[in-house]
C-alpha positions in Angstrom: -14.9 0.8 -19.4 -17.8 2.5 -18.1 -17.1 7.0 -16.7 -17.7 5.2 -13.4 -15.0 2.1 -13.5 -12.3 5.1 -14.5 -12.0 6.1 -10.9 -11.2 4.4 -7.8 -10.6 5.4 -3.7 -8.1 3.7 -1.1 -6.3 3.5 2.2 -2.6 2.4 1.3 0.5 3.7 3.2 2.5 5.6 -0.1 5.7 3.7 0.5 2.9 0.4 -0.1 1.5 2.0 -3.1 4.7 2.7 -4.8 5.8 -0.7 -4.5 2.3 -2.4 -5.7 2.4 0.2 -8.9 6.2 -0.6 -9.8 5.5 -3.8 -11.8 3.1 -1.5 -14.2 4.8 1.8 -14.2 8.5 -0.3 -15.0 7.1 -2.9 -17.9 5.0 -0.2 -19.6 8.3 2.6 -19.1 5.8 5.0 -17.6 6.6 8.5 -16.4 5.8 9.6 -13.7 5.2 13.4 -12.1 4.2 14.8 -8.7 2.7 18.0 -8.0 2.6 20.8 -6.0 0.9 24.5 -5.4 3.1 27.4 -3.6 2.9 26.9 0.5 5.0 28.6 2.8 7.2 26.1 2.4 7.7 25.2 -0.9 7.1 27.0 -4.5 4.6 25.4 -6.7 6.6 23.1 -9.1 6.3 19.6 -11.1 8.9 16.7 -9.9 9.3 14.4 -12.5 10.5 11.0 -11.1 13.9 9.9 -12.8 13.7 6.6 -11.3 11.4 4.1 -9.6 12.6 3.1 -6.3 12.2 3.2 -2.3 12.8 7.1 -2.2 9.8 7.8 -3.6 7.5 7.8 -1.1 10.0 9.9 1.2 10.3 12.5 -1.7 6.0 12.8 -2.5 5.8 12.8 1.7 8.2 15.1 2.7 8.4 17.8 -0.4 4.9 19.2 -0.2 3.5 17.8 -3.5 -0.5 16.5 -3.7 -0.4 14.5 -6.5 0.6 12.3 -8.4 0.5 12.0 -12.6 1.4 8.7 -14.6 1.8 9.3 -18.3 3.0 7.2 -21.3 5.2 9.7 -22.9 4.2 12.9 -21.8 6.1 15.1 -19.6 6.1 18.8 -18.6 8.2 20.8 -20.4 9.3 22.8 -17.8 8.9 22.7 -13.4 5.8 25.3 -13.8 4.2 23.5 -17.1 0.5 24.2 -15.7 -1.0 23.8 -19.5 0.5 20.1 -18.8 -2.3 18.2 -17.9 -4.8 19.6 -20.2 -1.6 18.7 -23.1 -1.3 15.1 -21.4 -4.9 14.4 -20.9 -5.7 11.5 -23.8 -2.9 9.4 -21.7 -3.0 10.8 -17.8 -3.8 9.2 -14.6 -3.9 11.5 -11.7 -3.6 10.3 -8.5 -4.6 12.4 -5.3 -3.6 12.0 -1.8 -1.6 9.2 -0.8 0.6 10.9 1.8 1.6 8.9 4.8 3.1 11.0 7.4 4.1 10.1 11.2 0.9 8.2 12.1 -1.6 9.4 9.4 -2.4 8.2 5.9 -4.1 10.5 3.6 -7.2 8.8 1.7 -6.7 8.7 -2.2 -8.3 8.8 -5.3 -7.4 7.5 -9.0 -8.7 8.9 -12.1 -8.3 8.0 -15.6 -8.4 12.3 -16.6 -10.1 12.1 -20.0 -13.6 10.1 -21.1 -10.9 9.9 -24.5 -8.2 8.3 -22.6 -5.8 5.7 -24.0 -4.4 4.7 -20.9 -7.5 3.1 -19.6 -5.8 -0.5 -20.1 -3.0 0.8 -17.6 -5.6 2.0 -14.9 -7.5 -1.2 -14.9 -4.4 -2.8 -14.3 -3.4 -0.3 -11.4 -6.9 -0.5 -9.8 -6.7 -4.1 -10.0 -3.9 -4.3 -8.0 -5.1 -2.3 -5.4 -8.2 -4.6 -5.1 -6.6 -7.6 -5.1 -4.3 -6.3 -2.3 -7.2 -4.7 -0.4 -8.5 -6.3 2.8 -11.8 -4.5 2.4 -13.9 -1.8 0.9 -16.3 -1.2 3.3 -15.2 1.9 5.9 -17.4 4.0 8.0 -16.6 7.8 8.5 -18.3 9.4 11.1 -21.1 7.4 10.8 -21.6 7.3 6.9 -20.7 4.0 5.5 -18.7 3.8 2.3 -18.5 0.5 0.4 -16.0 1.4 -2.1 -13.1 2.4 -0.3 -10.0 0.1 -0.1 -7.8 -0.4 2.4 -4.9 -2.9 3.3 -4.7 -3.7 6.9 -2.2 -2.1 7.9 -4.0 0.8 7.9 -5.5 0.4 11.0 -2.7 1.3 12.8 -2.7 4.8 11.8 -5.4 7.7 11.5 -6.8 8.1 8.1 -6.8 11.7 7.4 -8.9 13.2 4.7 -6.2 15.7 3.6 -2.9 16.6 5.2 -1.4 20.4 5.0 1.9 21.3 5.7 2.9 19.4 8.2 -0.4 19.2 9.9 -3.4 17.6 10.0 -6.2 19.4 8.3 -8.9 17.2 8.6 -9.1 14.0 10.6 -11.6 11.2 10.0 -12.2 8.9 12.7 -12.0 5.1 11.3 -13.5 1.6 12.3 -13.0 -1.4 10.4 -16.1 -3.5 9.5 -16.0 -7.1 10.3 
């Protein structure tokens, strides 16, 4: 798989994306972390997922955290573990973004973390489900076409947000779906 194919950006609603990633996190027994950095709201901690289930997507929304890590066996040793990903890195996938809150959907990305990974049989799988439930990849942002962006069309019925801060919008993106 080519440094290029290891990466991948979409529009999915998180409660969406949790469900269309359980099938591959539950048959490979993946683990799976989010992250977050000290706000005013919350103290900079990992959250390692006991369980995958409908709460997830409330939990990632609502607790401050930015990202998401998928690992085959690797897990923080502690809630402030920052050496983690650099220890995890032969078998991480990070995922960034991906918050859906009140009417806006954060865009997000998907990297396989190392050139040396040995997870990249589990990302293909992952992107591939987020293409083959995509509606689209072609999205224009104020007025810059992107052709490898996918979205699910549901989407439209929100604002797609480039980031989202504690509990506001930092940047907003207006969105029009190409026929």
């Amino acid at each position: 798989m080519a440094l290029g194919d290891m990466k991948i950006d979409f529009i999915i609603p998180s409660d969406t994306f949790f469900n269309l990633i359980k099938p591959v996190i539950t048959n490979y027994n993946l683990k799976v972390f989010f992250r977050r950095y000290e706000s005013s709201n919350h103290a900079s901690e990992w959250y390692e997922c006991p369980y995958f289930d409908t709460t997830l997507a409330k939990i990632y929304n609502e607790g401050g955290y930015v990202a998401i890590y998928i690992t085959k066996t690797k897990k923080p040793v502690h809630k402030q573990d920052w050496s983690f990903t650099d220890k995890a890195e032969d078998e991480l996938i990070e995922i960034t973004g991906g918050r859906t809150i009140d009417d806006c959907i954060e865009l997000s990305k998907m990297r396989v973390v190392s050139k040396k990974s040995n997870i990249k049989n589990i990302f293909k799988q992952l992107r591939d489900i987020i293409i083959s439930n995509s509606a689209g990849s072609q999205v224009l942002f104020n007025g810059h076409l992107y052709n490898n962006i996918y979205y699910i069309n549901k989407v439209w019925e929100k604002k797609v947000c480039y980031t989202i801060g504690d509990d506001k919008i930092m940047v907003s993106l207006p969105q029009y779906k190409l026929e």
